[in-house]
LOKEVEX-655454 format. One record per residue (C-alpha): x, y, z. Coordinates in nm, 2 decimals. Each point is the difference from the previous one (the first is absolute). Last residue first. Layout:
# LOKEVEX-655454
PT      xx      yy      zz
PT       X       Y       Z
...
***
This chain:
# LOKEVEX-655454
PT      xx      yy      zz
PT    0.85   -1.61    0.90
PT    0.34   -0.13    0.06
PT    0.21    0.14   -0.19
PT    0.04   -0.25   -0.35
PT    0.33    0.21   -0.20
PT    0.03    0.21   -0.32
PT    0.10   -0.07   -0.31
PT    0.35   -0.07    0.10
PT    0.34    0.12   -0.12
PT    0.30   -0.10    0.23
PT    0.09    0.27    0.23
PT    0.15    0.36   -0.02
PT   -0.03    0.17    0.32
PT   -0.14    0.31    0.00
PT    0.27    0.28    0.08
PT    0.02    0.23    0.27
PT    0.07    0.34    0.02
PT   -0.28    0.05    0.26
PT    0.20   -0.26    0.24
PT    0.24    0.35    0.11
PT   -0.25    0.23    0.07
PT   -0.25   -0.23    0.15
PT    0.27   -0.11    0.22
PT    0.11    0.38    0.09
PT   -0.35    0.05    0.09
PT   -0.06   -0.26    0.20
PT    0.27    0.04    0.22
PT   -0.10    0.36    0.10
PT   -0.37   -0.14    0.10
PT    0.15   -0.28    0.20
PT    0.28    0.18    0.19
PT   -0.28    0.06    0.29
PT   -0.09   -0.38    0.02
PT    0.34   -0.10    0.02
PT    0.15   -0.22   -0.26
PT    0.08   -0.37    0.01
PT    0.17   -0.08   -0.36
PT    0.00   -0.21   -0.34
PT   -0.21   -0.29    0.12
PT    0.00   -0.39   -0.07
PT    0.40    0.10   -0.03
PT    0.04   -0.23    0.28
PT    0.15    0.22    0.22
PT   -0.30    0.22   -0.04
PT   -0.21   -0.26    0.09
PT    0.18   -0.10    0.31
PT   -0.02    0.38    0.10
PT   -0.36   -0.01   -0.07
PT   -0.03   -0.13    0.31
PT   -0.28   -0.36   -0.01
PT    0.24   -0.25    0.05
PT    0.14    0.20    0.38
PT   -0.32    0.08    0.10
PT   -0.10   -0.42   -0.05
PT    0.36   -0.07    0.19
PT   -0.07    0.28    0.29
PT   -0.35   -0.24    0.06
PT   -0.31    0.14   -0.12
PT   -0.33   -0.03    0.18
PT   -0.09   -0.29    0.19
PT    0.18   -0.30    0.06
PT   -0.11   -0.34   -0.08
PT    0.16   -0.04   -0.33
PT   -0.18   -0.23   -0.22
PT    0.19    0.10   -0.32
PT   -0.28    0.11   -0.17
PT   -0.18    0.18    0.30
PT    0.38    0.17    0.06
PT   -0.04    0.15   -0.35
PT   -0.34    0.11    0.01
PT    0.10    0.19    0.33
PT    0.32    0.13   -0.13
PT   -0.18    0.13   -0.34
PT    0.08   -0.18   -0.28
PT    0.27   -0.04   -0.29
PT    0.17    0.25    0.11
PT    0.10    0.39   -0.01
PT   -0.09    0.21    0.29
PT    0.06    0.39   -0.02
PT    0.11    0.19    0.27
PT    0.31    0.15   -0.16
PT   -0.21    0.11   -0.31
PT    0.04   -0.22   -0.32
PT    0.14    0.08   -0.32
PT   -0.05   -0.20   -0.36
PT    0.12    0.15   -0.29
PT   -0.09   -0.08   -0.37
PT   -0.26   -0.27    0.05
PT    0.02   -0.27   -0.21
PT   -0.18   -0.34    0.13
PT    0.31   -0.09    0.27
PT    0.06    0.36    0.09
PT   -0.37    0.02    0.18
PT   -0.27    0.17   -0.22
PT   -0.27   -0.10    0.23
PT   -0.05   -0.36   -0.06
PT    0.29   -0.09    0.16
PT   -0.05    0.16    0.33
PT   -0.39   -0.12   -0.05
PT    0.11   -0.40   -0.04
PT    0.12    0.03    0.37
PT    0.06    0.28    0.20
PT    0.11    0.42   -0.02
PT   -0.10    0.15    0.27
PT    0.11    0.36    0.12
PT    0.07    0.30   -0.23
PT    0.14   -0.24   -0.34
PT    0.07    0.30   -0.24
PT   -0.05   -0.15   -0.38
PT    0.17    0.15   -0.33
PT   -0.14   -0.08   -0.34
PT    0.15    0.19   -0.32
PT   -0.25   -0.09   -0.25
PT    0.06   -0.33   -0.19
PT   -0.33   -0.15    0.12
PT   -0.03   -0.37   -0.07
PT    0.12   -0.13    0.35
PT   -0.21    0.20    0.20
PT   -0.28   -0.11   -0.23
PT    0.02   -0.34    0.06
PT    0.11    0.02    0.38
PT   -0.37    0.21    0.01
PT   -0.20   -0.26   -0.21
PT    0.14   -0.31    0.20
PT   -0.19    0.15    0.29
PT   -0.38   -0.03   -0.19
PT    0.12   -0.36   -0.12
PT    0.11   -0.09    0.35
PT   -0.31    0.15    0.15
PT   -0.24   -0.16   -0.20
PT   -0.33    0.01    0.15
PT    0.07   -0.33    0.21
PT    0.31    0.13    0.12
PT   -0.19    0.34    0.07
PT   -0.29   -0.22    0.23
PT    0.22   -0.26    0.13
PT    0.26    0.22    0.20
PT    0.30    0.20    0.00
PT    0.08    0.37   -0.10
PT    0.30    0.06   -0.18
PT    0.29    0.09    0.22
PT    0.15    0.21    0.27
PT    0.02    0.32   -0.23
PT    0.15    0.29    0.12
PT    0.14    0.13   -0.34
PT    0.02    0.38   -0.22
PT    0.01   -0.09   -0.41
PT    0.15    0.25   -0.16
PT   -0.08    0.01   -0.38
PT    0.16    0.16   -0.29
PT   -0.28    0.17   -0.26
PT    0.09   -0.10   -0.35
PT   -0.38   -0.06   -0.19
PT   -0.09   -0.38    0.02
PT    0.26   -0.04    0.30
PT   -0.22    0.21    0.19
PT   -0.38   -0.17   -0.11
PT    0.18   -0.35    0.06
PT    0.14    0.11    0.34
PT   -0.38    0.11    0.09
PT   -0.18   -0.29   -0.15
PT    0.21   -0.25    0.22
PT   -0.03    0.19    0.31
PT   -0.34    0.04   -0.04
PT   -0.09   -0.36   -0.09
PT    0.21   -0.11    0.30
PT   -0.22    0.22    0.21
PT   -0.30   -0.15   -0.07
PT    0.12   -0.35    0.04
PT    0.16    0.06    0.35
PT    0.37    0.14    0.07
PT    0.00    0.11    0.40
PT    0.06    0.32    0.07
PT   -0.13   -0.06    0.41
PT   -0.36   -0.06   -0.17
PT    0.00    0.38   -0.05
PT    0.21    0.22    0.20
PT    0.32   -0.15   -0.08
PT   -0.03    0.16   -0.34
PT    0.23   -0.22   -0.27
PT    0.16    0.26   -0.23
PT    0.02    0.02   -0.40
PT    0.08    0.37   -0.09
PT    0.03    0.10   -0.38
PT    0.27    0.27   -0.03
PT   -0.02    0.36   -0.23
PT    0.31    0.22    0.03
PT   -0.01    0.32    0.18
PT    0.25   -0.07    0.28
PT   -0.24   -0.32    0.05
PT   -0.32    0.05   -0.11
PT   -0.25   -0.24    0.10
PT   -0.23   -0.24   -0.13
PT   -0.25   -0.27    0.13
PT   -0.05   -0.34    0.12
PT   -0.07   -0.08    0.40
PT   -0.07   -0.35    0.06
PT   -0.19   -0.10    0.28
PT   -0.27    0.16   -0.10
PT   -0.09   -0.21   -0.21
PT   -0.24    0.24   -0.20
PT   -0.10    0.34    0.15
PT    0.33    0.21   -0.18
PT    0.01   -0.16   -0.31
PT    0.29    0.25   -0.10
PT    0.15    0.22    0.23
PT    0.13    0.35   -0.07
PT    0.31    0.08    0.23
PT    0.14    0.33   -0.10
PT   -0.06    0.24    0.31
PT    0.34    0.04    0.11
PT    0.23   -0.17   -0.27
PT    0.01   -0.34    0.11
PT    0.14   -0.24    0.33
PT   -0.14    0.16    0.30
PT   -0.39   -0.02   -0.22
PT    0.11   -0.35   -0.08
PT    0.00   -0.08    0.39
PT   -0.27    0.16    0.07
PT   -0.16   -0.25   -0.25
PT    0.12   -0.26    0.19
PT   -0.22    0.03    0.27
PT    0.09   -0.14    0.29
PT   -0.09   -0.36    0.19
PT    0.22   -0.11    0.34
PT    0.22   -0.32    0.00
PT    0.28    0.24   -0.08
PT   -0.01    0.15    0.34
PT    0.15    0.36   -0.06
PT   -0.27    0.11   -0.22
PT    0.07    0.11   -0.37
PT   -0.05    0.38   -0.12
PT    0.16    0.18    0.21
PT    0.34   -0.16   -0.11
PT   -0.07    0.17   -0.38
PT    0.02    0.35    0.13
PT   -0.19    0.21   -0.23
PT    0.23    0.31   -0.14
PT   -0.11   -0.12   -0.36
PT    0.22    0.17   -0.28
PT   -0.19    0.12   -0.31
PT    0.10    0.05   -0.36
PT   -0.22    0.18   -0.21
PT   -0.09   -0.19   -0.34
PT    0.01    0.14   -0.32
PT   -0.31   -0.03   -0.26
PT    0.06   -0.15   -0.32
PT    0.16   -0.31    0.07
PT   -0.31   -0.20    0.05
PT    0.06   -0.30   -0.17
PT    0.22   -0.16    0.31
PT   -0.35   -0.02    0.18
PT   -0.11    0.16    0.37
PT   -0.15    0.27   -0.14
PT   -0.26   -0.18   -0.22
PT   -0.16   -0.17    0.35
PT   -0.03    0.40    0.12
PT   -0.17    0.07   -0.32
PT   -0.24   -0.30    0.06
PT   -0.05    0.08    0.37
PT   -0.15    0.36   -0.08
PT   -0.18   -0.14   -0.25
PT   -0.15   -0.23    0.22
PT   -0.08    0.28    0.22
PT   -0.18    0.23   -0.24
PT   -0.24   -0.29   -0.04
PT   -0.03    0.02    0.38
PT    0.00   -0.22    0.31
PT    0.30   -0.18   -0.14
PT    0.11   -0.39   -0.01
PT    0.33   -0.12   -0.14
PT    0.16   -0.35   -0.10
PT   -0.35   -0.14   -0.10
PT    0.00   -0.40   -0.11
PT    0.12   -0.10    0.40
PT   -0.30   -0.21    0.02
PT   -0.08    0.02    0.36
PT    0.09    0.39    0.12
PT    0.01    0.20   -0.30
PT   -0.23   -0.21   -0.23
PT   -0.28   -0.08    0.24
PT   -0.01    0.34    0.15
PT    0.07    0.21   -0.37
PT   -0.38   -0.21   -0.06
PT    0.02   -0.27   -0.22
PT   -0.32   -0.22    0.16
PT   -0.09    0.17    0.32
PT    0.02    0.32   -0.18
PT   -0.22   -0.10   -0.29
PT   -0.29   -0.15    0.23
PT   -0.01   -0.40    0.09
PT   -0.30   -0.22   -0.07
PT    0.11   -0.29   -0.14
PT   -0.29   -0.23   -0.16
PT    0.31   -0.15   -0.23
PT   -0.05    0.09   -0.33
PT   -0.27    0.26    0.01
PT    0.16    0.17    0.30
PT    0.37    0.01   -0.12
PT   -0.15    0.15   -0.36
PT   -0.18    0.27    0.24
PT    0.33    0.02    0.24
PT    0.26    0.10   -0.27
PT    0.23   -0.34   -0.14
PT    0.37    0.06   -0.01
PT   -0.03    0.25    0.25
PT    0.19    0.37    0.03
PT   -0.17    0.27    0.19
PT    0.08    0.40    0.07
PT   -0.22    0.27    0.09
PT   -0.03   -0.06    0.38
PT    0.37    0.04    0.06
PT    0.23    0.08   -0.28
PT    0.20   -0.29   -0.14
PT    0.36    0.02   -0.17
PT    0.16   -0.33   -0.16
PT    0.35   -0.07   -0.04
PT    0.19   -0.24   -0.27
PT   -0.26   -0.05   -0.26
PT   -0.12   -0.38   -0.10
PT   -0.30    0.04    0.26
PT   -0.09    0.35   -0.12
PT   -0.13   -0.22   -0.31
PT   -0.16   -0.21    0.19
PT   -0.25    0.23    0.15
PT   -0.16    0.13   -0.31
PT    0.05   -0.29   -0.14
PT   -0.31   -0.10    0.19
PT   -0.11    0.29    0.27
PT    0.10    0.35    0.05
PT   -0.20    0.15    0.23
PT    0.15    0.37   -0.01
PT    0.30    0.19    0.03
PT    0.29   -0.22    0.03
PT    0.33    0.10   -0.09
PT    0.25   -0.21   -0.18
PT    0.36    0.00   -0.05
PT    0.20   -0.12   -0.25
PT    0.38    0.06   -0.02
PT    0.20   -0.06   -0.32
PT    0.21   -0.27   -0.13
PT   -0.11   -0.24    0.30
PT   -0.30   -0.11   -0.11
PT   -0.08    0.13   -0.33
PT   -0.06   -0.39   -0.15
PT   -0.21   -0.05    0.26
PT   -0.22    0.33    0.02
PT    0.02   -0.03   -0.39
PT   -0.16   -0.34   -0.02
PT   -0.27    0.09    0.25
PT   -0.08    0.32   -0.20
PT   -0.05   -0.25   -0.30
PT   -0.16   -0.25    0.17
PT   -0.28    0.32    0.15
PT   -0.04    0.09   -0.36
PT   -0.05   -0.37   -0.14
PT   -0.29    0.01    0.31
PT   -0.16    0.29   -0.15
PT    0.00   -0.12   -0.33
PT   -0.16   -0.37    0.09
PT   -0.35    0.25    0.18
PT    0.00    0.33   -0.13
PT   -0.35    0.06    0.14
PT    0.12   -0.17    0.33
PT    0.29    0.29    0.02
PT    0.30   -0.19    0.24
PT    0.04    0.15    0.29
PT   -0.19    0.23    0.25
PT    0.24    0.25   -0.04
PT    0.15    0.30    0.21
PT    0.42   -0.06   -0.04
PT    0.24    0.34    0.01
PT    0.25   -0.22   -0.20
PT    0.38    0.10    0.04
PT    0.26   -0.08   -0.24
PT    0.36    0.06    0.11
PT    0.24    0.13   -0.30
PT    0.26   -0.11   -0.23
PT   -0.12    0.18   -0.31
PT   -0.03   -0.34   -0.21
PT   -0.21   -0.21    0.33
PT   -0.18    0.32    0.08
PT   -0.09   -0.01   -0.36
PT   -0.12   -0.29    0.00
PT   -0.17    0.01    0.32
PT   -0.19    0.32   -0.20
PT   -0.12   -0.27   -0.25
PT   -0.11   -0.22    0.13
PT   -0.26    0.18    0.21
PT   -0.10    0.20   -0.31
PT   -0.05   -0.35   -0.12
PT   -0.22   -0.17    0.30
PT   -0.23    0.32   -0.03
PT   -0.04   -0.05   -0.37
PT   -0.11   -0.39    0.02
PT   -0.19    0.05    0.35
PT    0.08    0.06    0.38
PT   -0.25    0.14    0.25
PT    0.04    0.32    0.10
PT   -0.35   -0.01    0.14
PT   -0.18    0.06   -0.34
PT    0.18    0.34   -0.02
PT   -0.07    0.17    0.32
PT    0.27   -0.25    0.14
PT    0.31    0.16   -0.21
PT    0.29   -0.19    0.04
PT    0.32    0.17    0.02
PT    0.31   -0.09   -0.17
PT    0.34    0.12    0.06
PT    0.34    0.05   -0.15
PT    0.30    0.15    0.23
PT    0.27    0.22   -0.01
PT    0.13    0.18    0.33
PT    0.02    0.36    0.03
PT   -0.17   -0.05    0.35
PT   -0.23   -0.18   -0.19
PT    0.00    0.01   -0.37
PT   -0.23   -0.05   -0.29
PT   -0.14   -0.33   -0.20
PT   -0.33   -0.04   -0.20
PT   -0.34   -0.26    0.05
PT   -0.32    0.08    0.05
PT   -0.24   -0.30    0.03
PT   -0.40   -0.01   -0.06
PT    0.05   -0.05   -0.40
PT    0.13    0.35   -0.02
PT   -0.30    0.14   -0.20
PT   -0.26   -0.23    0.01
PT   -0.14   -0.20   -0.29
PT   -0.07   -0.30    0.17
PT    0.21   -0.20   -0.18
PT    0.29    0.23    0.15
PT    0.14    0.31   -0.12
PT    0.35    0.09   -0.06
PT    0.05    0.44   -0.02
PT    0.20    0.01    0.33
PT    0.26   -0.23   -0.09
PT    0.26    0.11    0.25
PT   -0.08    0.28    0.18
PT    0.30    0.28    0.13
PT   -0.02    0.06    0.37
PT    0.26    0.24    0.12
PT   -0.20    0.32    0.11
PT    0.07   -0.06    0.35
PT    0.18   -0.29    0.13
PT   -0.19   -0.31    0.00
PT   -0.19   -0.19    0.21
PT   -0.31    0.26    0.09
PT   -0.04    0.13   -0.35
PT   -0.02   -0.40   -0.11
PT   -0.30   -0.01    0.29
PT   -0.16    0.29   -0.15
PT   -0.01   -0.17   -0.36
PT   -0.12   -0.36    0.16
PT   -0.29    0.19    0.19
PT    0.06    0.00    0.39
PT   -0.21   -0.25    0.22
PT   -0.18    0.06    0.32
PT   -0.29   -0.19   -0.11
PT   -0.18    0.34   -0.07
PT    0.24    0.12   -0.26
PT    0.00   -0.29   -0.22
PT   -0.38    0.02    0.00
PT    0.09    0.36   -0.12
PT    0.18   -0.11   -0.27
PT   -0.28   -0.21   -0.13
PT   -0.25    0.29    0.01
PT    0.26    0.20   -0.20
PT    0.10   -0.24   -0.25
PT    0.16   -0.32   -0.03
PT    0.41    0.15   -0.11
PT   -0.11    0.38    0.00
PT    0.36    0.07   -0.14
PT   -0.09   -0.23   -0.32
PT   -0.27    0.22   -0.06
PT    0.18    0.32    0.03
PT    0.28   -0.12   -0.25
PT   -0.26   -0.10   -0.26
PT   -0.15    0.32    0.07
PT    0.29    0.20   -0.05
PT    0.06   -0.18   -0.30
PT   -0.30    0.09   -0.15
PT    0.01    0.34    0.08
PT    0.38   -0.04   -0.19
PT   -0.16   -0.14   -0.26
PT   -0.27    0.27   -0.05
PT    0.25    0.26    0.00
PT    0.21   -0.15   -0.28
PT   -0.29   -0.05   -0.23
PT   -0.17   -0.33   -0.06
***
């Protein structure tokens, strides 16, 4: 073969693995809404700085590409590595070459020290490959494990991804949906159907509804493909990694004592409050339509990256319940895993009571948030704004479990119950709080104790912060005695 006819034959080697399933296929992809898996990698990353990984590998099949691509690029000048399923090519479902390409990109992300991001279209494990597809989906299991931690993983769902499929996302630390397009089930509605005689459509099953309002498994939803990828490189922003692109500092001329109503037994937002507190226009929430009682999320704070914990009054009167002890829990784990301080804003007059969490496991669920608190050797300051009771004071990065700094606003109420709980106990007949209950429940008497470090005025609270993160940032990790690891509460 002369020189011209190999390069014509590598240009249609190249042209064919470009054309993933084919035309018709591609245009199937189309209709359903759906970008290709090439277009949607143009879409994510900055321009002109994709660079394939293992683009020659073919499957069993024969394929080209195996029905994966895999490579790594930037955005916002950021490194990353990718994959990106390929649905026109046997429903980007996973086989022996696919699984590998897979594997090996998070390897590399793993040695270059970068995120790994799957763009995820699959129907699972490949039938035809039957044993070898599920060994690739253990090995991609292993790694997401293993990985967790060193580097971000993010996930972005663009199709009905069922099986491993779904599990796999599972083990990464935030998951992007897009409404209408995306699904995650352990078990699609056909198989579901056949098994059990359920009838129930894709939607109703793993739809972005179930998972961002019930489940809790998606941390973002988008209308738009574009969206998500909007939300993914705002999500990179807010990590220590990203050093490349310079920050503009902001101030925030909101007034922080608008915010919170005169009569504290009255609801607000808290989120307003956060707003008052960051950089103006810097608060990205995580999780947003799950427990909404807790607010997670990250600001910037003088143009450093914070993780925000912060019971919402709004919603179940900021009450800790199962769902949002998960949250909190997952949320200090996933900013301790990679250095970003957290600030953890309070009104919190307790867990909430009854048969049905206790008998679900509230204690175990709750235990997981004073477990993880305690673990994380980020700096970890709390603002108390009004309540402050019970188990939930402690549990939520008080002095006494390792917080950093502890302040309190002048009308906040530290105790072990609210005055009305606490007179019920002790069988006092009056109503409402005597001078004696007000007088327990100052922060003044916990500041003297040292159970606080200071009472600070709302309006001082944004200029405090900032010298405290400035100062705890030098901090070291505290050398302890060596342990494998330890038994949270699961």
């Amino acid at each position: 073969m002369n020189q011209k006819d190999g390069n014509s034959a590598f240009q249609e080697r190249l042209k064919r693995i470009g054309q993933g399933g084919g035309e018709a296929r591609l245009q199937k992809q189309h209709a359903l809404g759906k970008m290709s898996a090439r277009e949607r990698i143009n879409q994510l990353l900055d321009r002109d700085s994709f660079v394939e990984h293992q683009r020659f590998a073919v499957g069993a099949n024969g394929l080209p590409g195996d029905g994966v691509i895999t490579g790594f690029g930037k955005i916002n000048q950021m490194d990353v590595c990718l994959y990106a399923q390929d649905f026109t090519v046997f429903g980007g479902t996973l086989g022996m070459a696919h699984a590998k390409k897979i594997c090996a990109i998070m390897d590399l992300a793993v040695e270059m020290n970068t995120p790994i991001i799957g763009l995820i279209d699959s129907g699972g494990a490949r039938i035809q490959e039957g044993i070898d597809a599920l060994n690739g989906y253990g090995e991609l299991f292993k790694r997401n494990a293993r990985y967790s931690g060193l580097i971000p993983q993010l996930s972005i769902i663009l199709g009905p991804c069922a099986g491993g499929a779904a599990y796999s996302p599972a083990l990464t630390d935030a998951i992007f949906m897009v409404e209408e397009i995306s699904q995650l089930f352990i078990t699609g509605p056909k198989v579901l159907q056949a098994i059990s005689g359920e009838e129930v459509s894709v939607e109703e099953l793993g739809g972005y509804r179930v998972h961002a309002h019930k489940s809790g498994v998606a941390h973002f939803v988008a209308q738009t493909e574009t969206e998500a990828f909007q939300q993914v490189a705002q999500f990179l922003s807010y990590l220590p990694m990203n050093l490349q692109k310079k920050l503009s500092l902001q101030e925030n001329p909101k007034e922080i004592s608008t915010c919170l109503p005169l009569d504290d037994r009255s609801v607000y937002n808290v989120k307003d409050v956060i707003d008052c507190i960051a950089d103006q226009q810097s608060f990205f929430e995580m999780g947003k339509s799950f427990a909404r009682n807790l607010v997670t999320g990250f600001i910037r704070l003088n143009g450093k990256s914070v993780g925000v914990i912060a019971n919402n009054p709004i919603h179940l009167a900021g009450c800790i319940d199962i769902d949002a002890s998960d949250k909190c829990a997952r949320f200090v784990r996933f900013c301790d895993c990679f250095n970003i301080p957290l600030l953890v804003l309070e009104d919190v007059s307790g867990f909430i009571p009854g048969s049905e969490q206790e008998n679900r496991g509230l204690l175990r669920h709750g235990a997981k948030i004073i477990y993880a608190f305690v673990e994380a050797t980020v700096p970890k300051v709390t603002v108390i704004l009004r309540k402050a009771y019970g188990g939930a004071f402690v549990a939520m990065n008080s002095k006494a479990i390792g917080a950093d700094f502890v302040f309190a606003w002048p009308s906040a109420k530290i105790a072990v119950m609210g005055s009305s709980g606490a007179s019920s106990v002790l069988q006092n007949k009056e109503s409402g709080s005597t001078k004696d209950d007000q007088a327990q429940s100052s922060p003044l008497l916990s500041a003297e104790k040292g159970l606080i470090d200071d009472v600070i005025l709302p309006e001082e609270t944004r200029k405090i912060l900032i010298s405290t993160y400035l100062l705890i940032d030098k901090k070291r990790k505290a050398l302890g005695t060596f342990r494998k690891h330890g038994n949270m509460p699961l």
